[in-house]
RODO-2510 file (C-alpha; in nm, 4 decimals, decimal comma):
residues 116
     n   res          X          Y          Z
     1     x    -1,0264    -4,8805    -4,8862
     2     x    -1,3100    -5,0616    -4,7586
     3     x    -1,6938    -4,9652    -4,6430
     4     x    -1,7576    -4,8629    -4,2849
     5     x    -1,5827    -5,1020    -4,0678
     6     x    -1,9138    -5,2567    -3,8900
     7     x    -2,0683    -4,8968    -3,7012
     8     x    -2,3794    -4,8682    -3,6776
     9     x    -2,5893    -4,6323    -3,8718
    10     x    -2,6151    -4,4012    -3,5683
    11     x    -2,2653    -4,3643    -3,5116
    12     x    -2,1902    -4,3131    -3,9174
    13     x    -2,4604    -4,0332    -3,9269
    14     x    -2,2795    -3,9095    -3,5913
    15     x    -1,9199    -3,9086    -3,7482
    16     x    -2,0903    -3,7270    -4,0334
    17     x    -2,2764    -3,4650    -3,8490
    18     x    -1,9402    -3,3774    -3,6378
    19     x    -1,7568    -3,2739    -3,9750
    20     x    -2,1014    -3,0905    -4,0963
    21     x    -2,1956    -3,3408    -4,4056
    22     x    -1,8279    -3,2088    -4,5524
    23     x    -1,5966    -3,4463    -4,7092
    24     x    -1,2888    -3,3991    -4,5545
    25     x    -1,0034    -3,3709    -4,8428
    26     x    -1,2997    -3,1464    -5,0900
    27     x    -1,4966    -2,9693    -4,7990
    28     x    -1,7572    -3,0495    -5,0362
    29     x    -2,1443    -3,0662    -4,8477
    30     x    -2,2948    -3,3810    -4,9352
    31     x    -2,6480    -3,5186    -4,8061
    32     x    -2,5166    -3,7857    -4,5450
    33     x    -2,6523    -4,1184    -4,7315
    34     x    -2,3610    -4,0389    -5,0172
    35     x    -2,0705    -3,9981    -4,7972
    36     x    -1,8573    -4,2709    -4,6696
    37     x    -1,6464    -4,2951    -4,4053
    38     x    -1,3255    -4,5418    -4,4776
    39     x    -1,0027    -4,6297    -4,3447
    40     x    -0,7159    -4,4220    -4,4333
    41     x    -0,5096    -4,7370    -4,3811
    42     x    -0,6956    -5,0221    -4,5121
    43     x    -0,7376    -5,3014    -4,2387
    44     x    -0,6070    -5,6042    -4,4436
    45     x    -0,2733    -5,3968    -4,4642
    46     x    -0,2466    -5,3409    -4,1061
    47     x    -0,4407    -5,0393    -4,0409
    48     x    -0,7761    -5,0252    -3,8178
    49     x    -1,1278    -4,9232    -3,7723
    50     x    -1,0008    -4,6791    -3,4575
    51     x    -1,0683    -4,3519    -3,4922
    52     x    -0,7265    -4,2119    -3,5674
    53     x    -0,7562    -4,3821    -3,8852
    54     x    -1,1385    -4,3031    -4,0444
    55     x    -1,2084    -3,9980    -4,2184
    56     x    -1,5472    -3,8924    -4,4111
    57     x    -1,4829    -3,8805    -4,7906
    58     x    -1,7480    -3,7810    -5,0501
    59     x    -1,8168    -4,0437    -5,3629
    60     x    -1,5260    -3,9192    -5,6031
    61     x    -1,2554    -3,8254    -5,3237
    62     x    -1,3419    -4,2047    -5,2124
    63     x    -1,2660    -4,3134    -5,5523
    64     x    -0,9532    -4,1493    -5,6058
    65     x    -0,8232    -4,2356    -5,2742
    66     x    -0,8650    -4,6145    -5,3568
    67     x    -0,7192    -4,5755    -5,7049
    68     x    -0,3631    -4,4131    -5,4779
    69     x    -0,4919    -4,0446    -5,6633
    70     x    -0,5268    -3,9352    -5,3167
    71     x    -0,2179    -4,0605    -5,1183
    72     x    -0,2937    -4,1617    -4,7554
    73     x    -0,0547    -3,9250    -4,6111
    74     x    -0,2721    -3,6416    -4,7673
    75     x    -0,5590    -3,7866    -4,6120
    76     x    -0,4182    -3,8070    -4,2674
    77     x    -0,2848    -3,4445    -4,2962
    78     x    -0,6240    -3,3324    -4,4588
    79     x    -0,8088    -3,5029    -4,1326
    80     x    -0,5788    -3,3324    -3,9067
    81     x    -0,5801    -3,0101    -4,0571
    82     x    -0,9395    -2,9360    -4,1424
    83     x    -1,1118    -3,1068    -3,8923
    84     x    -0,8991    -3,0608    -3,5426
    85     x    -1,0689    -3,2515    -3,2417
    86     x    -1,3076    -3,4372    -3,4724
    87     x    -1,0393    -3,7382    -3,3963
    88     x    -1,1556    -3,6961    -2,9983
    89     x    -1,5264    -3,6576    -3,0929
    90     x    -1,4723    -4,0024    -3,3375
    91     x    -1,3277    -4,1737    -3,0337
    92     x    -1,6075    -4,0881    -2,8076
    93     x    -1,8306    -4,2255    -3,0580
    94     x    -1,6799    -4,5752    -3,1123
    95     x    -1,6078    -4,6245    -2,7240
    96     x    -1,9991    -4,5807    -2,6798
    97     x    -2,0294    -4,8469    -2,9170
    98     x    -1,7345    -5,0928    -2,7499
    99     x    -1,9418    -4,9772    -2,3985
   100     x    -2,2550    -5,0980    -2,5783
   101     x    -2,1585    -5,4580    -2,6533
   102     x    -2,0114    -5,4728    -2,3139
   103     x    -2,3411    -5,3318    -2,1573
   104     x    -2,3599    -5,4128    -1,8122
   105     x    -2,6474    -5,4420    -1,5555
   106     x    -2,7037    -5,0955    -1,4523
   107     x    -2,6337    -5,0212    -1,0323
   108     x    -2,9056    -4,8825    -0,9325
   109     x    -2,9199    -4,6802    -0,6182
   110     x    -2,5696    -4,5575    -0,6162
   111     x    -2,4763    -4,2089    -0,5605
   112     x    -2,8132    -4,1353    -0,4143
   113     x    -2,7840    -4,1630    -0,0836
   114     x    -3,0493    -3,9689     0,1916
   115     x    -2,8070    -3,6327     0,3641
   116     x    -2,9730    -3,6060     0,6733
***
């Protein structure tokens, strides 16, 4: 399993924060600088950096999920199960980063219209 797929460090501490600093398959606590937040499918075998398929591991559930310890169905149950709407709350967080590299100019004056 690789790093963190290219998000920024606001939207890693953010993806963190939303599953309270817990490791997902331990429900360990960890400070947020140690936990990572991987694919459950890798990307060079087809999987991707979308938010149905991250999940916040600490150091040594990390590990064994890249040494197959941890099978990937367990972590895609374990996401589900402990953590239900934290897929919704990921989503939200990498569409504001796709709407950030889109970024365009803002239009002002609309919506505020005088009522007379």
């Amino acid at each position: 399993m690789g790093g963190n797929l290219g998000l920024t460090e606001a939207q890693k501490r953010n993806l963190k924060l939303k599953v309270e600093f817990k490791c997902q398959i331990c429900d360990g606590r960890y400070d947020p600088e140690v936990l990572d937040i991987p694919p459950i499918y890798p990307v060079k075998y087809g999987g991707s950096d979308r938010p149905h398929n991250l999940i916040v591991l600490c150091p040594t559930c990390h590990r064994k999920a890249d040494r197959g310890l941890i099978p990937r169905e367990r972590l895609k149950r374990a996401k589900k199960k402990k953590r239900k709407g934290i897929e919704s709350q990921i989503s939200d967080i990498v569409s504001r980063k796709d709407e950030n590299k889109k970024q365009e100019p803002s239009q002002e004056g609309r919506g505020s219209q005088k009522r007379t």
